[in-house]
C-alpha positions in Angstrom: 46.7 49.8 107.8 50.3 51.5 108.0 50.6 54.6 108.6 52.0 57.0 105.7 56.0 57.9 106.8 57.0 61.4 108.5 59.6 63.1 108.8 60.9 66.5 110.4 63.5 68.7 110.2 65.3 71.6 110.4 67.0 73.8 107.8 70.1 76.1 109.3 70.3 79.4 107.1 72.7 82.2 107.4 73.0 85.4 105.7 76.1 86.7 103.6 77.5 89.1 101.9 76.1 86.7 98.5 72.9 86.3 100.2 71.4 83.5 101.9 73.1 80.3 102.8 71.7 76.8 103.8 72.9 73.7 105.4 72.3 70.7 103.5 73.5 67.0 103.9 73.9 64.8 101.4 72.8 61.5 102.0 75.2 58.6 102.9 75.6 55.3 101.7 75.5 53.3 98.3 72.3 54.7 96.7 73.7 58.5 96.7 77.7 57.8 96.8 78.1 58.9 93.0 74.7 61.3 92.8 74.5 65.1 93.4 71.6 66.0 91.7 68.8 65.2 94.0 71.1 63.8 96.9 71.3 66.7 99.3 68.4 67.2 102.0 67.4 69.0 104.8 69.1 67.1 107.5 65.7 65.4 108.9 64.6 62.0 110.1 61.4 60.0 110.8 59.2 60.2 113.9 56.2 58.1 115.5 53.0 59.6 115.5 52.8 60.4 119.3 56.1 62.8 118.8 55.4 66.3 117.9 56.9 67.2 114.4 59.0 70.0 116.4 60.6 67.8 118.8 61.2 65.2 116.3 63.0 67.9 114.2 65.4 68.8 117.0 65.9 65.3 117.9 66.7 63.7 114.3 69.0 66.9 113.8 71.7 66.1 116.7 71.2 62.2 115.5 72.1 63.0 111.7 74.6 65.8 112.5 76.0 64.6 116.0 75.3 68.2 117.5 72.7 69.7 119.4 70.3 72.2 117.5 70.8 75.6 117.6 68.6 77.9 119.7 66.8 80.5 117.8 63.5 81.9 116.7 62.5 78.9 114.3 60.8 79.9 110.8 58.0 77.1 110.1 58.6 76.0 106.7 55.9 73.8 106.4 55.2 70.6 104.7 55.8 69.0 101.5 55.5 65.3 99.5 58.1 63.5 98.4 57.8 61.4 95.4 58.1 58.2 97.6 55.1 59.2 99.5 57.0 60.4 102.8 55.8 63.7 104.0 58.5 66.4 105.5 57.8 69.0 107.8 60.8 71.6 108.4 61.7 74.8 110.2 64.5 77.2 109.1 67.0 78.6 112.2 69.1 81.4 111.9 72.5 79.6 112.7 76.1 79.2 111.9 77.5 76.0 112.3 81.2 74.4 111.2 80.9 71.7 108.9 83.7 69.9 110.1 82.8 69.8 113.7 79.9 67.4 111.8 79.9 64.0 113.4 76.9 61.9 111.0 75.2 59.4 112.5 75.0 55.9 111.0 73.2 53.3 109.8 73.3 49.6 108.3 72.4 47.8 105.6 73.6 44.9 103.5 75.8 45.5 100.7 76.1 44.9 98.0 72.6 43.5 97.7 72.3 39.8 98.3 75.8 39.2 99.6 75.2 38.7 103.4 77.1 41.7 104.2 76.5 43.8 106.3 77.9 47.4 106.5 77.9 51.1 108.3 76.9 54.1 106.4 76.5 57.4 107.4 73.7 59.1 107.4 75.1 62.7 105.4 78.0 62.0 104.6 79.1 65.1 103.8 77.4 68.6 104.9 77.6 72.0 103.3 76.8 75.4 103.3 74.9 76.6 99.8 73.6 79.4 97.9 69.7 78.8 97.2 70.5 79.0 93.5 72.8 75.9 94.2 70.6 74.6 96.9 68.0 74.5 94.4 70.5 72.5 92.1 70.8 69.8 94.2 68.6 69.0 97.5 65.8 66.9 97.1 62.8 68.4 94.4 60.2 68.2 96.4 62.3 70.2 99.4 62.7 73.4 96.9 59.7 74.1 98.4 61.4 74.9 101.8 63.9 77.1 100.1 61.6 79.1 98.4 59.4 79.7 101.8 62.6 80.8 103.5 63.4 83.1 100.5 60.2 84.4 100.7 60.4 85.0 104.9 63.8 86.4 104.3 62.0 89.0 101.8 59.7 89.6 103.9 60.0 93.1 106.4 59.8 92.0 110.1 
């Protein structure tokens, strides 16, 4: 029996003078190189199922982003389904982060398909900071979910 696929992460949020801002990746290699619609995600990576979801968050984020998670009170976001069956837990942290200083990690696959070849890819290969409306645009449809929890946190008096 295999076990249905996991993943955690964690969504960076900021507030400006436009309102809310989150971090999203979007995702490296050939799949997503010429996609925007649907190819940005919370940056978030797999985990066994001996590895608490939290500690899997933290982890996957310094892997994807090559830097360590920010401290701060973390907002759970929940879970949601993908469309491809893989289920996503994710927390949102108050945070500001540089893009640039971004150093993805990597992966490999063969490409192009059937040619023996095999090449690096990065993870995200590009990482931004987005209004929810864009967010929304973009990330992944099953993560709007996360956006609209953190909207509705944000709303929210403490």
């Amino acid at each position: 029996m295999t076990t249905a696929r996991r993943s955690a992460g964690l969504l960076l949020y900021r507030r400006t003078a436009d309102g809310l801002e989150v971090l999203l990746g979007h995702m490296g290699g050939p799949f997503f190189a010429r996609r925007n619609s649907g190819a940005w995600t919370v940056p978030k990576g797999e985990y066994e199922p001996d590895e608490p979801a939290w500690d899997a968050a933290r982890r996957e984020f310094e892997e994807e982003l090559g830097l360590p998670p920010p401290d701060g009170e973390a907002v759970a976001l929940g879970e949601v389904r993908q469309s491809g069956g893989k289920t996503v837990t994710a927390w949102a942290v108050e945070a500001d982060l540089d893009p640039a200083t971004v150093v993805p990690g990597t992966f490999r696959m063969e490409w192009p398909p059937k040619s023996g070849r095999v090449q690096e890819f990065p993870e995200l290969d590009r990482v931004e900071w987005l209004g929810l409306d864009r967010a929304r645009e973009v990330i992944v449809t099953a993560q709007t979910a996360f956006l609209d929890r953190l909207a509705e946190h944000s709303d929210s008096p403490d």
